[in-house]
C-alpha positions as CSV (number, residue, x, y, z in Angstrom):
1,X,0.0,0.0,0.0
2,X,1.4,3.2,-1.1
3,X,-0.2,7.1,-0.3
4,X,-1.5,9.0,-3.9
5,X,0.6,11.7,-4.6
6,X,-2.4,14.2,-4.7
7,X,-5.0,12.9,-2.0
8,X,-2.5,10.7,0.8
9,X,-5.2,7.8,0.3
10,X,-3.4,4.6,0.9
11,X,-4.1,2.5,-2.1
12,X,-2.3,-0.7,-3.7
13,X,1.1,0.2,-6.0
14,X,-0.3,-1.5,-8.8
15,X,-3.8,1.0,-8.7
16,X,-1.9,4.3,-9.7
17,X,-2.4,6.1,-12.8
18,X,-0.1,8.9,-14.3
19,X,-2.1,11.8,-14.4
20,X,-0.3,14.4,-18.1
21,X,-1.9,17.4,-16.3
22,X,-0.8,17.2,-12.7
23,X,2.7,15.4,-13.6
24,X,1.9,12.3,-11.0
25,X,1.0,9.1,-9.8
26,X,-2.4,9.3,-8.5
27,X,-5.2,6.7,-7.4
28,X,-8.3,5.6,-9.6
29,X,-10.4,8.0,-7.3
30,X,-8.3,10.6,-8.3
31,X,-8.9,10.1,-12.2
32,X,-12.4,9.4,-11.9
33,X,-13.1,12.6,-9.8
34,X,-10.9,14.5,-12.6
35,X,-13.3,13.7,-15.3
36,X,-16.6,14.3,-13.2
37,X,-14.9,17.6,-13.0
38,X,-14.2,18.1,-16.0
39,X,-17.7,16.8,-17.5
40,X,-19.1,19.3,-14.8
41,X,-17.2,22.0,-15.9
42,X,-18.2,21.3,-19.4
43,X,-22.1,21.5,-18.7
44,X,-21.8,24.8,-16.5
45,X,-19.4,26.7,-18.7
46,X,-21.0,25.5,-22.0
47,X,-20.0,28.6,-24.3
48,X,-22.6,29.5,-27.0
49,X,-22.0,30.7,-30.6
50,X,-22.0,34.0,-30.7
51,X,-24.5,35.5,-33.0
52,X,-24.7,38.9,-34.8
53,X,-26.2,40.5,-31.5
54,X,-23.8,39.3,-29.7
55,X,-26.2,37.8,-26.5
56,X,-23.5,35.5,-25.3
57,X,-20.9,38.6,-24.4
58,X,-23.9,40.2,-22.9
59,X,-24.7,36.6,-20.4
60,X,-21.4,35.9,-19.7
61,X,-20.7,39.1,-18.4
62,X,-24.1,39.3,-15.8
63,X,-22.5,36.3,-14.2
64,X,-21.7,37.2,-10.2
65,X,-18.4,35.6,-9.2
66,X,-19.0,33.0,-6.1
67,X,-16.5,31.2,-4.2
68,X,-17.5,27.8,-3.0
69,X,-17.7,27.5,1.0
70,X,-16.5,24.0,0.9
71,X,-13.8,23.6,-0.8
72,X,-12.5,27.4,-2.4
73,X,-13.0,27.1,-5.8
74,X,-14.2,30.4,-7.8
75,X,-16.5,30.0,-10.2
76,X,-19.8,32.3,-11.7
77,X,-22.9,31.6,-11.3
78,X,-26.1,33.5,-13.4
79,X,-28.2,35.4,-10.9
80,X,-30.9,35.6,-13.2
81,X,-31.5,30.8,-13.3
82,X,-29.5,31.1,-10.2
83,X,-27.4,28.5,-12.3
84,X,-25.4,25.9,-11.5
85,X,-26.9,24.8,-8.2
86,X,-23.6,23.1,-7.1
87,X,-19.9,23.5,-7.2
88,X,-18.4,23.1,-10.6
89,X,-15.7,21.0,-8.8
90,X,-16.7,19.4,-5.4
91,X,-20.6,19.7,-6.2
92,X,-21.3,20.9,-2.7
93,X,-25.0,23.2,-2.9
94,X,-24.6,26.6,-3.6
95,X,-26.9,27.9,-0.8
96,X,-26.7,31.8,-1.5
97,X,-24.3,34.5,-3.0
């Protein structure tokens, strides 16, 4: 049993991944919670085509920066949907802002 580089969780040698973007060994927890993350991030911060009025430059902008009480990440969230309801990365509930 050997700690992951990124979260100390004591997991068996032959389990560890190389994670390209964080230059490490890490545990299969690890990976899997990097692509929820990333599919997460993918659904909040879909980016529209801009059309010739130029709407998307006009939402993206009326977005109110929120830090997330749990775990610090910074992210904006659309006070108008009050969208996303949870934390891009640790999907704790956003309960105000």
């Amino acid at each position: 049993m050997v700690p992951c580089k990124k979260c100390d969780n004591k997991v068996p040698s032959s389990s560890l991944k190389l994670d390209i973007d964080l230059k490490m060994v890490v545990c299969p927890d690890c990976i899997k919670n990097k692509k929820i993350h990333k599919e997460i991030e993918k659904d909040v911060f879909h980016k529209q085509e801009p059309d010739a009025n130029s709407t998307a430059v006009d939402e993206i902008s009326s977005r109110v920066s929120h830090k997330c009480t749990s775990c610090g990440y910074k992210f904006k969230i659309d006070p108008e949907t009050n969208k996303p309801k949870n934390c891009p990365y640790c999907n704790a509930r956003v309960m105000g802002f």
